[in-house]
C-alpha positions in Angstrom: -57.7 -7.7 -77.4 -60.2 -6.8 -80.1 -60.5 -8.3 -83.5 -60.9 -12.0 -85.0 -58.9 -12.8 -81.8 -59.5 -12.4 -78.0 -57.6 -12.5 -75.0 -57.7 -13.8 -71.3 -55.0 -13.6 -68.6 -55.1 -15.0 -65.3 -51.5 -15.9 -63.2 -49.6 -17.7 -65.3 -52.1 -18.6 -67.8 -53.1 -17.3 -71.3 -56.9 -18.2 -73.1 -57.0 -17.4 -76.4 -60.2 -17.4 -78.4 -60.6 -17.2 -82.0 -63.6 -15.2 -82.6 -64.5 -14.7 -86.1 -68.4 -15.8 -86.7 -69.9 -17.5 -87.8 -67.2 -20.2 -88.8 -63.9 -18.8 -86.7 -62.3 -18.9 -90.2 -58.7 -18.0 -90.5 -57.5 -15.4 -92.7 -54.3 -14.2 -93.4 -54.9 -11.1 -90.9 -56.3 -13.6 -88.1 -53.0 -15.9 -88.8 -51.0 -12.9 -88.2 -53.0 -11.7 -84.7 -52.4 -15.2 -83.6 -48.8 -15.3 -84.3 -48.1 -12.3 -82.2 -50.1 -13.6 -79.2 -48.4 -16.8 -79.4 -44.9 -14.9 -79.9 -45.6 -12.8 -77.2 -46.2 -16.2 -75.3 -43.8 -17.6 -75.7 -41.3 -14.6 -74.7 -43.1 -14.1 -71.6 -41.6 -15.4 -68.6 -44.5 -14.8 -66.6 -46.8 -17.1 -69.0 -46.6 -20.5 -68.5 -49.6 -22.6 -70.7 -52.2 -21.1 -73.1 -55.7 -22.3 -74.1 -56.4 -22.4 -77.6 -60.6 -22.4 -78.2 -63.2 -21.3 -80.3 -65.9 -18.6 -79.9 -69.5 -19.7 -79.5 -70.8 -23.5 -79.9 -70.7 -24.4 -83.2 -66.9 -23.7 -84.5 -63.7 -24.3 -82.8 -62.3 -23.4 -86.5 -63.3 -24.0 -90.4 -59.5 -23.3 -91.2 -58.6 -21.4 -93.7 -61.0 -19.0 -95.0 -62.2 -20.4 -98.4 -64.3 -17.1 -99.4 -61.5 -15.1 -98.2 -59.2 -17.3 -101.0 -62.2 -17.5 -103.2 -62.0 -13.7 -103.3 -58.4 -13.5 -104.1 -56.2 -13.9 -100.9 -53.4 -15.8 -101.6 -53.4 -19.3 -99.5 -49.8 -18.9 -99.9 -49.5 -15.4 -98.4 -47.3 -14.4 -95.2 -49.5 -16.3 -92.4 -47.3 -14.4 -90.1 -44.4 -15.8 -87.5 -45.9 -18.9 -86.6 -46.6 -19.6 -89.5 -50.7 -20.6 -90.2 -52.3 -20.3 -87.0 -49.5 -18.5 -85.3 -48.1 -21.5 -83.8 -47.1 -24.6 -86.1 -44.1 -22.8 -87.0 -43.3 -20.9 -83.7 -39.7 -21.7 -82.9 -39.0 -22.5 -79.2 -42.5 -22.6 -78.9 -41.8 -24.7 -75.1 -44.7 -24.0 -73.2 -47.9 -26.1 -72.6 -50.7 -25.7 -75.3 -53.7 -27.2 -74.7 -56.4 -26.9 -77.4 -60.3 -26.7 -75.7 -62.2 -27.9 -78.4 -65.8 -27.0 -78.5 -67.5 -27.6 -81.7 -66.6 -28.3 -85.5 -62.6 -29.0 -86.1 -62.0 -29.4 -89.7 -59.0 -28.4 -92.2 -56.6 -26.0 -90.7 -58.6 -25.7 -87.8 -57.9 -29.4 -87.0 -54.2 -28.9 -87.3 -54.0 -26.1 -85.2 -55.6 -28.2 -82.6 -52.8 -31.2 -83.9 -49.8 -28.5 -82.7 -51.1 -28.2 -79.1 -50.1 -30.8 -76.5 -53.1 -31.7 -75.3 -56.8 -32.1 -76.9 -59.8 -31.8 -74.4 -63.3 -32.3 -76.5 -67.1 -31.1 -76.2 -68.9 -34.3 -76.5 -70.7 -32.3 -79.6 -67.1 -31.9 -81.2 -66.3 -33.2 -84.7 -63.3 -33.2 -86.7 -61.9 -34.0 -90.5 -59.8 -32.7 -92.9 -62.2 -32.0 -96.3 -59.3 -30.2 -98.1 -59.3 -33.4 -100.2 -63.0 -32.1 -101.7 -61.4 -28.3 -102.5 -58.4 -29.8 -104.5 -56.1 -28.7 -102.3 -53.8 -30.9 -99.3 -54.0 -30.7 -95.9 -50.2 -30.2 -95.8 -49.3 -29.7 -91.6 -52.3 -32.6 -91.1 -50.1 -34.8 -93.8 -46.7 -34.8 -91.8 -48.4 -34.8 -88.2 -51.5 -36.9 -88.3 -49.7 -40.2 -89.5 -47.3 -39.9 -86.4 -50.1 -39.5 -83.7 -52.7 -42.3 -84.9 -52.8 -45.3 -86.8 -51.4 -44.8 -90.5 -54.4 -46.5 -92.1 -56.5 -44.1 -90.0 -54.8 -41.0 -90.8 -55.2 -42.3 -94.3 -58.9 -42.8 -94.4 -59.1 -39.3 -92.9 -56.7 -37.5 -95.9 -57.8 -39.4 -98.6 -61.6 -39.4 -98.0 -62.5 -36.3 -95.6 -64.7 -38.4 -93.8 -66.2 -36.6 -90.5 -64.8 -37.9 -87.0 -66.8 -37.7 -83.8 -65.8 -37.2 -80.3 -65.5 -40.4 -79.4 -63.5 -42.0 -82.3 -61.3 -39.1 -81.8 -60.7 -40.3 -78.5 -60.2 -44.1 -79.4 -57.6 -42.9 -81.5 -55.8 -41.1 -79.5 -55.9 -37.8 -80.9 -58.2 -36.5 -78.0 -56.8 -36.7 -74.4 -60.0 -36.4 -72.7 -64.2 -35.9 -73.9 -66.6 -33.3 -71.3 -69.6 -31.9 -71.9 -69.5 -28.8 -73.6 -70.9 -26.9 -70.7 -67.8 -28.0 -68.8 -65.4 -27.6 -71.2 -63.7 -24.5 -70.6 -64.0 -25.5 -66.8 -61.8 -28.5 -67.6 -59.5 -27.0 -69.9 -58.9 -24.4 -66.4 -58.5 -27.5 -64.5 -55.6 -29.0 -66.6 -54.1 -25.6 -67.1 -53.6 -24.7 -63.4 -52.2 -28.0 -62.7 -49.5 -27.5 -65.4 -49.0 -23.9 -64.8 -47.8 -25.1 -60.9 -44.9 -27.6 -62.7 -41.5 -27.0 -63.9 -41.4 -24.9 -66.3 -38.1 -25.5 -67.2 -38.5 -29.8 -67.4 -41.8 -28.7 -69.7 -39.0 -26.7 -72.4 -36.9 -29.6 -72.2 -39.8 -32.5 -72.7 -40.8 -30.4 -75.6 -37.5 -29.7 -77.6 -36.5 -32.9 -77.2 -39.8 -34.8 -78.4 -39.6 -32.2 -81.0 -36.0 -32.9 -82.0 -36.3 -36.6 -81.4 -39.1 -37.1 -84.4 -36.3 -36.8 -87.1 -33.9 -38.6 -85.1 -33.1 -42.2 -83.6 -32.9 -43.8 -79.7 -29.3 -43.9 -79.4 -28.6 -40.0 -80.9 -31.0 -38.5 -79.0 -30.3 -40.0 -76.3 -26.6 -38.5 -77.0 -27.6 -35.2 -77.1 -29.5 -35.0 -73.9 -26.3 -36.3 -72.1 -24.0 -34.4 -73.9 -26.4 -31.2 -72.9 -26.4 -30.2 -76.8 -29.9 -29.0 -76.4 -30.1 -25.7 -75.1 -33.3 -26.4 -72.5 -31.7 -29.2 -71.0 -28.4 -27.4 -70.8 -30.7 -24.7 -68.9 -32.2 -27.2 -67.2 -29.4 -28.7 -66.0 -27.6 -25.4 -64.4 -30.9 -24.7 -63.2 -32.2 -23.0 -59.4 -35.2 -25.2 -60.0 -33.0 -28.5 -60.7 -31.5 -27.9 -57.2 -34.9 -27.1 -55.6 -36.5 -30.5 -57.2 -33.9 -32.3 -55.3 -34.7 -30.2 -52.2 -38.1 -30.3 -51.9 -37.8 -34.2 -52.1 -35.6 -34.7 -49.6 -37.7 -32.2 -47.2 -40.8 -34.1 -48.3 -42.4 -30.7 -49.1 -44.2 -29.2 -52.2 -41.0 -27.4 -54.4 -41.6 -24.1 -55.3 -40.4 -23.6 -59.2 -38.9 -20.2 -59.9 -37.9 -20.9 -63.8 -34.4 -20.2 -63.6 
């Protein structure tokens, strides 16, 4: 695919690469691009995790593009299904993300790394949310950040702007993993084909329920799984692949998962 976004498709797998130098800014026809890749994800049955990184070393994302905004885009305007980034907003989005980071993560660019599953880091990788220096919030960054990391952390980081490195990322818990940046892509490969031979079906129910179960507490979530009143696990549970978990235990062999 051609444009601020580019495309890779091996198997079951989808890389996609924002690619808009120097900075991998995101304007409103970027957010838009994205939105269809990551609808067209999420519909495929074929496509089972996607890779979000960014092109060249320095950025994996500035965010938002400030001299697009400065110039008169609206920072309110359509961002497209998805909403900003194409995925924060996704509904049913219940596939694997994993976000490769592999340079600067600031602003927006930090919280489309906050809506993938899993962070994997260049050692060179840096983070922060400076909207707080523009006069503006870091709105998705607000609700998300204060639920994955300590509150006074998330704080400092709002309030202040303050750069993060790799390796305070990862002591706080917002990084799964640090690599060199020559390895990075290699690694985020790695972790992809080892969830792109799972379940797909168990990964749509983990994620609606720990996306449900945010808003909700122990006891009513826990309701709704039994009661199959979310639609994955009601899939789930009526499943091929439910029957072939149990099979390919019993036979003490590999299962092979089908998705239906």
């Amino acid at each position: 695919m051609n444009g601020p976004i580019r495309t890779r498709r091996i198997g079951g797998i989808l890389e996609v690469t924002m690619d808009r130098p120097k900075a991998n800014a995101i304007d409103l026809e970027t957010s838009r691009k994205m939105g269809e890749t990551f609808r067209d994800f999420r519909d495929d049955r074929d496509l089972r995790v996607a890779i979000i990184t960014g092109g060249g070393e320095k950025f994996f994302s500035a965010g938002w593009d400030l001299k697009a905004a400065a110039a008169g885009s609206p920072v309110d305007g359509y961002y497209g299904v998805g909403g900003f980034g194409g995925m924060q907003e996704l509904r049913d989005l219940n596939k694997p993300l994993i976000a490769a980071v592999n340079g600067i993560c600031c602003g927006g660019g930090f919280e489309i790394a906050l809506s993938a599953d899993m962070i994997i880091a260049a050692d060179s990788a840096t983070f922060a949310l400076p909207e707080i220096r523009s006069g503006t919030v870091a709105d998705a960054a607000s609700i998300k950040l204060p639920k994955r990391i300590p509150y006074h952390i998330a704080m400092d980081m709002l309030f202040t702007g303050r750069w993060v490195d790799a390796e305070e990322a990862h002591r706080w818990g917002f990084v799964n993993e640090i690599v060199p940046l020559d390895r990075l892509m290699e690694r985020a490969w790695e972790l992809a084909r080892l969830l792109e031979s799972g379940p797909p079906l168990v990964y749509a129910a983990i994620k609606e329920i720990v996306r449900d179960a945010e808003g909700r507490d122990f006891s009513t979530t826990m309701n709704k799984i039994t009661r199959r009143q979310y639609k994955t696990v009601d899939v789930l549970y009526s499943s091929e692949d439910q029957l072939e978990g149990a099979r390919a235990f019993a036979e003490k062999r590999e299962p092979l998962w089908k998705g239906r």
